[in-house]
C-alpha positions in Angstrom: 98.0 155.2 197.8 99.5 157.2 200.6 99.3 160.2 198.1 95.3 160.2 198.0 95.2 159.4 201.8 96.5 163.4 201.9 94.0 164.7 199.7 91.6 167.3 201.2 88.0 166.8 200.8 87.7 169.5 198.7 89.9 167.5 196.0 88.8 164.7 196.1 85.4 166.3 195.5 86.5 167.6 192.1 88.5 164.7 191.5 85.1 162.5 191.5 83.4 165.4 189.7 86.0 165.4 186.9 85.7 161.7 186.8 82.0 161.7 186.2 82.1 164.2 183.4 85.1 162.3 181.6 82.9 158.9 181.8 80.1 161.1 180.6 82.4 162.7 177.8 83.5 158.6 176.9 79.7 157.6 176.7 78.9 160.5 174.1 81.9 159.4 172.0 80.5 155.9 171.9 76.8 157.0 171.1 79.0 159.6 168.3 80.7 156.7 167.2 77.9 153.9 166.8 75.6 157.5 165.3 78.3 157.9 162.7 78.7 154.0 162.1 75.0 153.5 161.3 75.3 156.7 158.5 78.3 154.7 156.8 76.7 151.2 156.8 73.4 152.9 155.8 75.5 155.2 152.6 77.5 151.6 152.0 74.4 149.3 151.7 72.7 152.8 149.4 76.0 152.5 147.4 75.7 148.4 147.0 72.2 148.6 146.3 72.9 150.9 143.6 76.0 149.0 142.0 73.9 145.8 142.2 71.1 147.7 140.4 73.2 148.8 137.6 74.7 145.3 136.9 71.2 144.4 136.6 70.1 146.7 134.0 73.5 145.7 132.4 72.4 142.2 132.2 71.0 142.7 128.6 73.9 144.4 127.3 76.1 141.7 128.5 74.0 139.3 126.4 73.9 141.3 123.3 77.9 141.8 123.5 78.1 137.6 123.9 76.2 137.2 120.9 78.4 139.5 118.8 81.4 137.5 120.2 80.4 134.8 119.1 79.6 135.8 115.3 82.7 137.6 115.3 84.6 134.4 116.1 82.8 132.5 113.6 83.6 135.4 111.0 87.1 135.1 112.3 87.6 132.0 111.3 86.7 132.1 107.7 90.1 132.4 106.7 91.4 129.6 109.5 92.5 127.6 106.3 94.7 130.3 104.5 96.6 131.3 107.8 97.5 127.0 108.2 98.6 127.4 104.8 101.3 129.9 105.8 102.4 128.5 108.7 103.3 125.3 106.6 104.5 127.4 103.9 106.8 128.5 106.7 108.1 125.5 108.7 108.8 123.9 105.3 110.8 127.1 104.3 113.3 126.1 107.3 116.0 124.2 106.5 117.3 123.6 110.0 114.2 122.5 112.0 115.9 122.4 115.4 113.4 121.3 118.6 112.7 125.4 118.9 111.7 125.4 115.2 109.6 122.0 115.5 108.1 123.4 119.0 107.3 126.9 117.9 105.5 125.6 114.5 103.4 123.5 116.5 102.0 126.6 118.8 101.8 128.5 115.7 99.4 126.0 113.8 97.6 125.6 116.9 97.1 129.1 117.1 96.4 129.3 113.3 93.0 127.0 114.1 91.8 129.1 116.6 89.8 132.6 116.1 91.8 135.1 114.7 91.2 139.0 116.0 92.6 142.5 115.5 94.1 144.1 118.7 95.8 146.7 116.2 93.6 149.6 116.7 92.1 152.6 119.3 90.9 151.0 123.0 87.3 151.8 123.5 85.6 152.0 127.4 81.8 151.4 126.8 80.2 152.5 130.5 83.0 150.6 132.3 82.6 150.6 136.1 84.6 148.7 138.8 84.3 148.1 142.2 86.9 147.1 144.9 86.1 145.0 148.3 82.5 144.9 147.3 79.8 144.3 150.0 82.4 145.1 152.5 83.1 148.0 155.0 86.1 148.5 152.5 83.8 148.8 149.3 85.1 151.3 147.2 84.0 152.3 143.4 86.8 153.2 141.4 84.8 153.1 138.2 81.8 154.6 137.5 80.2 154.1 134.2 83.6 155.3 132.0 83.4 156.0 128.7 86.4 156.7 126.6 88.6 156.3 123.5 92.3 155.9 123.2 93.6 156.6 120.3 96.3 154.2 118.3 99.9 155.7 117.6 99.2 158.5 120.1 101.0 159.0 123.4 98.1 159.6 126.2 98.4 160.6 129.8 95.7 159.8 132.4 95.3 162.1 135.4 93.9 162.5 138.2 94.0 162.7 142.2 95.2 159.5 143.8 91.6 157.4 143.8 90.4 158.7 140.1 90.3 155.3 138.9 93.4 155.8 136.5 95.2 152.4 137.7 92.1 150.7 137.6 91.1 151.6 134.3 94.5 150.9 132.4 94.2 147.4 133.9 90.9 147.1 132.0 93.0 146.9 128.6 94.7 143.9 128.9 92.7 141.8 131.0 93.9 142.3 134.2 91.1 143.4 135.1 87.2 142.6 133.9 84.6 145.4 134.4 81.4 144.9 136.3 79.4 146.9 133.8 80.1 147.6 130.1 82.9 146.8 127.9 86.2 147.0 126.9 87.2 147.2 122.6 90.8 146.1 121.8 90.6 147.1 118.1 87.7 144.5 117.5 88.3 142.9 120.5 86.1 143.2 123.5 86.0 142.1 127.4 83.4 142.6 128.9 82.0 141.8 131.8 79.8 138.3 131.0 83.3 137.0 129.9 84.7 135.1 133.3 87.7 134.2 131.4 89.8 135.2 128.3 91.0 132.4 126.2 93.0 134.9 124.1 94.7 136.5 127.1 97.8 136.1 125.9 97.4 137.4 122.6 96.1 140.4 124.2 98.7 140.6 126.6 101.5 139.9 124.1 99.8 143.1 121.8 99.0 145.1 125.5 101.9 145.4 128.1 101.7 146.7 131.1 104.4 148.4 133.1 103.4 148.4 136.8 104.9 151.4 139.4 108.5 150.0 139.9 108.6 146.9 137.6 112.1 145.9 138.4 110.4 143.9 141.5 109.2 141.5 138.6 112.9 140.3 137.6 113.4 137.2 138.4 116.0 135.2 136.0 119.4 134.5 136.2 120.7 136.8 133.5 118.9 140.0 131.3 119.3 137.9 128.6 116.6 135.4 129.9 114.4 137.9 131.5 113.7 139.9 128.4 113.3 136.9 126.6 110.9 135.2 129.3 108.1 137.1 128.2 108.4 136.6 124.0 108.7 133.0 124.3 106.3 132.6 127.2 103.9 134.2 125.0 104.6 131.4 122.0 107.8 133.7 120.2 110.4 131.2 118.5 113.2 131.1 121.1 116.3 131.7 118.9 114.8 134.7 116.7 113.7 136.0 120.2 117.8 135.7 121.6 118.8 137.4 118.9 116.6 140.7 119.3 118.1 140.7 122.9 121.3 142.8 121.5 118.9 145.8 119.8 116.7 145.8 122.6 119.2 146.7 125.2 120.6 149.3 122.8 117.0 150.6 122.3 116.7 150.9 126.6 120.4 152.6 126.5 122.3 149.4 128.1 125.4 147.9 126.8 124.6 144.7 125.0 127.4 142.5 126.9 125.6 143.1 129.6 122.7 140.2 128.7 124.8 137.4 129.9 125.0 139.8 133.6 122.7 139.3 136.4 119.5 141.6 136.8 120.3 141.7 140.3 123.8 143.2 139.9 122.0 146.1 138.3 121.1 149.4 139.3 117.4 150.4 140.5 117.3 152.3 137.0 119.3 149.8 134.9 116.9 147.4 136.4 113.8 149.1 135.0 115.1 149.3 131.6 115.5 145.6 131.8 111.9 145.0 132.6 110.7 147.5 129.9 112.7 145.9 127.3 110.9 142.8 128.3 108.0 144.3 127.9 109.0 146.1 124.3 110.4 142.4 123.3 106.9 141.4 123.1 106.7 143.5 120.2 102.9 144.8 120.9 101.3 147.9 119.9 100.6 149.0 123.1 103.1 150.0 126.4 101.2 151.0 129.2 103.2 152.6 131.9 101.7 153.0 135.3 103.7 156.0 137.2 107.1 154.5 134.9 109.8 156.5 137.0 109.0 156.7 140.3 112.0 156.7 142.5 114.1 157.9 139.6 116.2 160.8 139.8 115.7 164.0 137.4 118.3 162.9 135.2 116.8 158.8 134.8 112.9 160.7 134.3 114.6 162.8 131.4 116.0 158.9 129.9 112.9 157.3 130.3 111.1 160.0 128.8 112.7 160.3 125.6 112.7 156.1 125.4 108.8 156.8 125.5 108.7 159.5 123.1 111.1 157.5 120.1 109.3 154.5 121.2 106.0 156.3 119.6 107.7 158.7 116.8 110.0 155.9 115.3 108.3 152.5 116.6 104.5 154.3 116.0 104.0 152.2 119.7 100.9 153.8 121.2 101.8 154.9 125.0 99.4 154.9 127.8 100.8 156.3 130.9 99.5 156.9 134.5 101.4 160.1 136.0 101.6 162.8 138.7 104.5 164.6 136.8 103.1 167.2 134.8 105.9 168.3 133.3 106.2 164.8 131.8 102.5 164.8 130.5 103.8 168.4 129.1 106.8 167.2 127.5 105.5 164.2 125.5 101.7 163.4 125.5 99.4 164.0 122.4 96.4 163.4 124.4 95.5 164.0 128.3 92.1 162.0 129.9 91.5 163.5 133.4 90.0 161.5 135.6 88.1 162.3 138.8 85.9 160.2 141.6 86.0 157.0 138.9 85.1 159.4 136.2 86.4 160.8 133.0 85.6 164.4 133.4 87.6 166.1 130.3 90.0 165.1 127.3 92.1 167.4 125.5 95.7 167.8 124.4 97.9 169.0 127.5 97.4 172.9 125.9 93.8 172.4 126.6 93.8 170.7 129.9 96.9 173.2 131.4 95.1 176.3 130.4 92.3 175.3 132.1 93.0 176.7 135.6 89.2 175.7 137.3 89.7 171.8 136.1 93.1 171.7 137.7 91.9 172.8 140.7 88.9 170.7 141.1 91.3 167.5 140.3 93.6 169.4 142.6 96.5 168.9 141.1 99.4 171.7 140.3 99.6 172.7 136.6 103.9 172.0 134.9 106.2 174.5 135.8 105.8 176.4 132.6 102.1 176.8 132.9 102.8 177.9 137.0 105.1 180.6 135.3 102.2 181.4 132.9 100.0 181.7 135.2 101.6 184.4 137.4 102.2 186.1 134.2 98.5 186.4 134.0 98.3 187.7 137.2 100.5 190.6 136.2 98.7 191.1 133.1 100.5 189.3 130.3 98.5 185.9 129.3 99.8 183.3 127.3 98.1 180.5 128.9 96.4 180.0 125.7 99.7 179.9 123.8 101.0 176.4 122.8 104.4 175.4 124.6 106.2 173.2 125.5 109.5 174.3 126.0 111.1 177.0 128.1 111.9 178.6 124.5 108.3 178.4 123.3 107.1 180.1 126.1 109.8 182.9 125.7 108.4 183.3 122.3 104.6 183.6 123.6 105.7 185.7 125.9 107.7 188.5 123.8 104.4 188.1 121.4 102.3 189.3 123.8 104.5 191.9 125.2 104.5 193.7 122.3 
């Protein structure tokens, strides 16, 4: 107080002066603010009104796809009577009915009754489109009317710039997810959006399974053994059969097989992450989709995991779906690439195709593998072999010293 006692007029003048233009600087950023806050709420209800609208005009489409349904399950059915006959043909094959046989026949007649459908074949996205948070501030469209085929037996990377729908579209094939618009085909299996529940979800989940960012969080048994096993019998597997594939399993994942009577949680983070993808192999499905599978790994872990992917699809023919920002790993093993930008699929090749496209990568902005980096600057210098097909430090020597002479 004594302080501004000893000011001179003269500054205490420009101290009110640069007090009124600081409250008049304040007042401009609060009309700025409330200016710019009337834009967004404006573009948001404009982006509402529009989602709403194209639900709409989905509306007939999502009647036409429940009527299909529902002559497909009749069709399905047809043979209801042969597949009963097997399962009896089975339990009274078993000489020792223990309370695993007796309790595993039962699901499997159950199941034998019920609709029977193909998930064995390529996954279809019919104008998908999702949208997070909707009618809120938050309201964000991470889909917008996708279409796209994934092939069976291949191994397929999805890219994009964090927010290109890719995590939101792989949940699409198993259920995880339902779109607002469209439809998703399972071999002859579709979800679509008219569906509010899936009676067969765990069929589809058993045939689909999906491998979230760092899956070892999902351990939660006493021992490996149980935890690979969780999913199989949760899922109606016979119990004992299901035990006994624990052994190969943890081979096929590169762990010891004494170590299923261990407990997960005396595991390493990567020894942890095989666990939970043998889980997800013990299911035995078609399908492994792997949403960004070795984060947090180091190189030598990504390498591991890797080739576990690649022999999972040459010698198991598993179709692998996987969600990456490591594009030397979409290099190394992917048969097909779908990029993905603003909810969009926006090009699908094989990785030769989408690397030696230097304008796409830079609208998705993301940095072409290593190799094709290398490539590149050879282009700048006057040697292209972006068009070459390589994979491997010793296929591009070989494009390169082909195009030198």
């Amino acid at each position: 107080m004594s302080k501004i006692k000893k000011l001179s007029d003269e500054e205490k003048a420009r101290l009110l002066v640069q007090k009124r233009v600081d409250n008049a600087k304040y007042k401009e950023h609060l009309k700025e603010l409330a200016k710019n806050q009337k834009i967004e709420n404006k573009k948001r209800k404009a982006r509402h009104k529009e989602i709403a609208q194209l639900i709409h005009e989905d509306k007939p489409n999502q009647k036409r796809f429940t009527k299909e349904f529902e002559t497909l399950k009749k069709e399905s059915l047809k043979d209801a009577d042969k597949r009963v006959k097997e399962v009896n043909n089975w339990y009274d094959s078993i000489k020792e009915k223990t309370k695993s046989v007796e309790k595993h026949y039962k699901k499997q007649l159950k199941k034998a009754k019920q609709p029977n459908f193909d998930f064995d074949g390529d996954i279809k996205f019919e104008n998908v489109s999702y949208t997070y948070s909707k009618g809120t501030p938050f309201e964000f469209r991470a889909l917008d009317g996708t279409d796209i085929t994934i092939e069976k037996g291949k191994i397929t990377a999805v890219i994009g710039m964090t927010g290109s729908g890719k995590s939101t579209l792989i949940q699409l094939t198993n259920g995880l997810m339902i779109s607002e618009t469209g439809r998703t085909i399972v071999g002859n299996y579709p979800i679509f959006s008219a569906r509010k529940k899936i009676k067969e979800i765990k069929d589809l989940r058993r045939e689909i399974g999906l491998v979230f960012q760092f899956p070892e969080y999902q351990l939660f048994q006493d021992t490996i053994l149980k935890d690979i096993a969780f999913g199989p019998i949760n899922l109606g597997a016979e119990k004992e059969a299901t035990f006994n594939k624990i052994p190969e399993l943890l081979r096929m994942v590169d762990l010891p097989e004494d170590y299923a009577k261990r407990s997960p949680f005396d595991l390493s983070g990567g020894q942890k992450r095989r666990v939970a993808i043998a889980g997800i192999i013990a299911m035995d499905g078609d399908t492994l989709v792997l949403d960004e599978p070795t984060g947090g790994l180091d190189p030598q872990g990504e390498e591991d995991f890797m080739k576990l992917f690649n022999s999972l699809n040459k010698e198991k023919n598993k179709r692998i779906i996987i969600v990456t920002h490591n594009m030397d790993h979409v290099l190394q093993i992917a048969d097909s690439v779908i990029v993905m930008h603003k909810g969009r699929v926006i090009d699908q090749g094989n990785p030769f195709e989408i690397f030696s496209n230097f304008d796409l990568l830079k609208t998705i902005e993301i940095e072409p593998p290593k190799l094709y980096k290398l490539a590149y600057k050879l282009k700048d210098k006057g040697i292209d072999v972006t068009k070459n097909k390589f994979r491997t430090v010793e296929e591009l020597a070989s494009a390169i010293k082909a195009a030198i002479k």
